[in-house]
C-alpha positions as CSV (number, residue, x, y, z in Angstrom):
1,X,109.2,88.4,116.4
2,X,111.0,88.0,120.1
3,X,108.4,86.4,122.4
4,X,108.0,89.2,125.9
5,X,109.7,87.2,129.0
6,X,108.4,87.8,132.4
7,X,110.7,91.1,133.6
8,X,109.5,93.1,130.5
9,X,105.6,91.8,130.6
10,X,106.1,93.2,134.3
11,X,107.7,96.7,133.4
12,X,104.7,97.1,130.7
13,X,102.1,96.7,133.3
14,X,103.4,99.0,135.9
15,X,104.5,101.5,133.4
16,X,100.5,101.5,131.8
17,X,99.5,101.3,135.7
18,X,101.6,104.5,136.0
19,X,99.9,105.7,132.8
20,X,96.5,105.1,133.9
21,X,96.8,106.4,137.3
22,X,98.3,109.6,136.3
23,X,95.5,110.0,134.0
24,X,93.2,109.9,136.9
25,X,94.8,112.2,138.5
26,X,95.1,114.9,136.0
27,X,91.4,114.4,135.6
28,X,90.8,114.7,139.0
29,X,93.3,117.8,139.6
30,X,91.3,119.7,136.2
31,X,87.9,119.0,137.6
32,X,88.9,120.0,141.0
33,X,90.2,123.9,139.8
34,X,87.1,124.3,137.2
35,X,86.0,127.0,138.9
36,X,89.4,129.6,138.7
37,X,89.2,131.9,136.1
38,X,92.5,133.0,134.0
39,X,92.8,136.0,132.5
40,X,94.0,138.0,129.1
41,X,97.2,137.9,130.7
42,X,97.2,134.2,131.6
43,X,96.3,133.4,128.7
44,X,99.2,135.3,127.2
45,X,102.2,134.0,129.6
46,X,100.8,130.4,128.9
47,X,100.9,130.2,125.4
48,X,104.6,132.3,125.6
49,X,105.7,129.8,127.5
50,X,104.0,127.0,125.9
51,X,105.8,128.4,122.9
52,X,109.2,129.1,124.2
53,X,109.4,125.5,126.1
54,X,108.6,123.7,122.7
55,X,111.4,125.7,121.2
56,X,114.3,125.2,123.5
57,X,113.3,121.7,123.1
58,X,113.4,121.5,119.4
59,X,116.9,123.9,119.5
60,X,118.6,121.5,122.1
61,X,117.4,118.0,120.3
62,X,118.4,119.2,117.1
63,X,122.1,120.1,118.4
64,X,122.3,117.0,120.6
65,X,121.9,115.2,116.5
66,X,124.0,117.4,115.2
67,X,126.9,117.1,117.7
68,X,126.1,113.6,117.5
69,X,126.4,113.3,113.7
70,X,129.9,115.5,113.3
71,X,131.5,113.2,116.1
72,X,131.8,116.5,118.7
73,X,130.8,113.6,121.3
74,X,133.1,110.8,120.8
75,X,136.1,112.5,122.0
76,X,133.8,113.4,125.5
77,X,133.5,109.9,126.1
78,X,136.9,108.3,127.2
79,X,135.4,104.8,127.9
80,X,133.6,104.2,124.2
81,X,135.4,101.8,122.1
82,X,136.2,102.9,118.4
83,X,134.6,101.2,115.9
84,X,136.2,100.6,113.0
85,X,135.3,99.2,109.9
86,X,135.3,95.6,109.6
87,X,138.0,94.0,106.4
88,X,137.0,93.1,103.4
Protein backbone atom coordinates (compact mmCIF):
# COMPACT_ATOMS: atom_id res chain seq x y z
CA UNK A 1 0.00 0.00 0.00
CA UNK A 2 1.18 3.72 -1.24
CA UNK A 3 2.19 5.67 1.83
CA UNK A 4 -0.32 9.40 1.73
CA UNK A 5 2.28 12.39 0.92
CA UNK A 6 1.58 15.79 2.31
CA UNK A 7 -0.80 17.41 -0.63
CA UNK A 8 -3.33 14.47 -0.30
CA UNK A 9 -3.09 14.19 3.80
CA UNK A 10 -4.05 18.03 3.29
CA UNK A 11 -7.02 17.62 0.66
CA UNK A 12 -8.42 14.79 3.29
CA UNK A 13 -8.60 17.17 6.11
CA UNK A 14 -10.19 20.07 4.40
CA UNK A 15 -12.51 17.87 2.51
CA UNK A 16 -13.73 16.04 6.21
CA UNK A 17 -13.55 19.84 7.53
CA UNK A 18 -15.98 20.54 4.64
CA UNK A 19 -17.90 17.38 5.72
CA UNK A 20 -18.20 18.15 9.23
CA UNK A 21 -19.09 21.73 8.88
CA UNK A 22 -21.73 21.14 6.51
CA UNK A 23 -23.14 18.69 8.86
CA UNK A 24 -23.39 21.42 11.35
CA UNK A 25 -25.07 23.38 9.34
CA UNK A 26 -27.74 21.14 8.10
CA UNK A 27 -28.33 20.51 11.70
CA UNK A 28 -28.56 23.86 12.48
CA UNK A 29 -30.78 24.90 9.37
CA UNK A 30 -33.35 21.61 10.46
CA UNK A 31 -33.56 22.71 13.98
CA UNK A 32 -34.01 26.17 13.08
CA UNK A 33 -37.48 25.47 10.71
CA UNK A 34 -38.85 22.77 13.33
CA UNK A 35 -41.64 24.63 13.84
CA UNK A 36 -43.22 24.87 9.77
CA UNK A 37 -45.67 22.58 9.14
CA UNK A 38 -45.94 20.78 5.47
CA UNK A 39 -48.85 19.60 4.25
CA UNK A 40 -50.68 16.45 2.27
CA UNK A 41 -49.56 18.21 -0.66
CA UNK A 42 -45.98 18.79 0.48
CA UNK A 43 -45.70 15.82 1.34
CA UNK A 44 -46.87 14.67 -2.14
CA UNK A 45 -44.55 17.07 -4.41
CA UNK A 46 -41.54 15.96 -2.24
CA UNK A 47 -41.61 12.52 -2.55
CA UNK A 48 -42.60 13.08 -6.61
CA UNK A 49 -39.76 14.88 -6.89
CA UNK A 50 -37.65 12.90 -4.59
CA UNK A 51 -38.72 10.18 -6.95
CA UNK A 52 -38.31 11.67 -10.34
CA UNK A 53 -34.66 13.27 -9.36
CA UNK A 54 -33.44 9.62 -8.43
CA UNK A 55 -34.69 8.53 -11.79
CA UNK A 56 -33.28 10.97 -14.23
CA UNK A 57 -30.21 10.20 -12.35
CA UNK A 58 -30.28 6.51 -12.76
CA UNK A 59 -31.62 7.07 -16.70
CA UNK A 60 -28.67 9.52 -17.42
CA UNK A 61 -25.72 7.23 -15.52
CA UNK A 62 -26.82 4.27 -17.09
CA UNK A 63 -26.58 5.86 -20.78
CA UNK A 64 -23.37 7.82 -19.86
CA UNK A 65 -22.11 3.56 -19.38
CA UNK A 66 -23.71 2.61 -22.14
CA UNK A 67 -22.47 5.26 -24.57
CA UNK A 68 -19.31 4.64 -22.91
CA UNK A 69 -19.23 0.82 -23.42
CA UNK A 70 -20.40 0.87 -27.43
CA UNK A 71 -17.51 3.57 -28.14
CA UNK A 72 -20.42 6.50 -29.08
CA UNK A 73 -17.69 8.71 -27.10
CA UNK A 74 -14.47 8.04 -28.63
CA UNK A 75 -15.11 9.61 -31.81
CA UNK A 76 -16.41 13.02 -29.58
CA UNK A 77 -13.02 13.29 -28.27
CA UNK A 78 -10.50 14.39 -31.02
CA UNK A 79 -7.53 14.69 -28.53
CA UNK A 80 -7.67 10.88 -26.98
CA UNK A 81 -5.04 8.63 -28.25
CA UNK A 82 -6.24 5.11 -29.62
CA UNK A 83 -5.20 2.35 -27.85
CA UNK A 84 -4.45 -0.51 -29.53
CA UNK A 85 -3.56 -3.79 -28.53
CA UNK A 86 -0.12 -4.42 -27.51
CA UNK A 87 1.89 -7.56 -30.02
CA UNK A 88 2.29 -10.71 -29.05
Amino acid sequence: MRSLNLGQIAIIVVLIALLVLTGFWATSVWNASADAVMGKHGWIALGLGTFFSLVIGCGLMALMFFSNRSGHDDAADPFRKSREPPPE
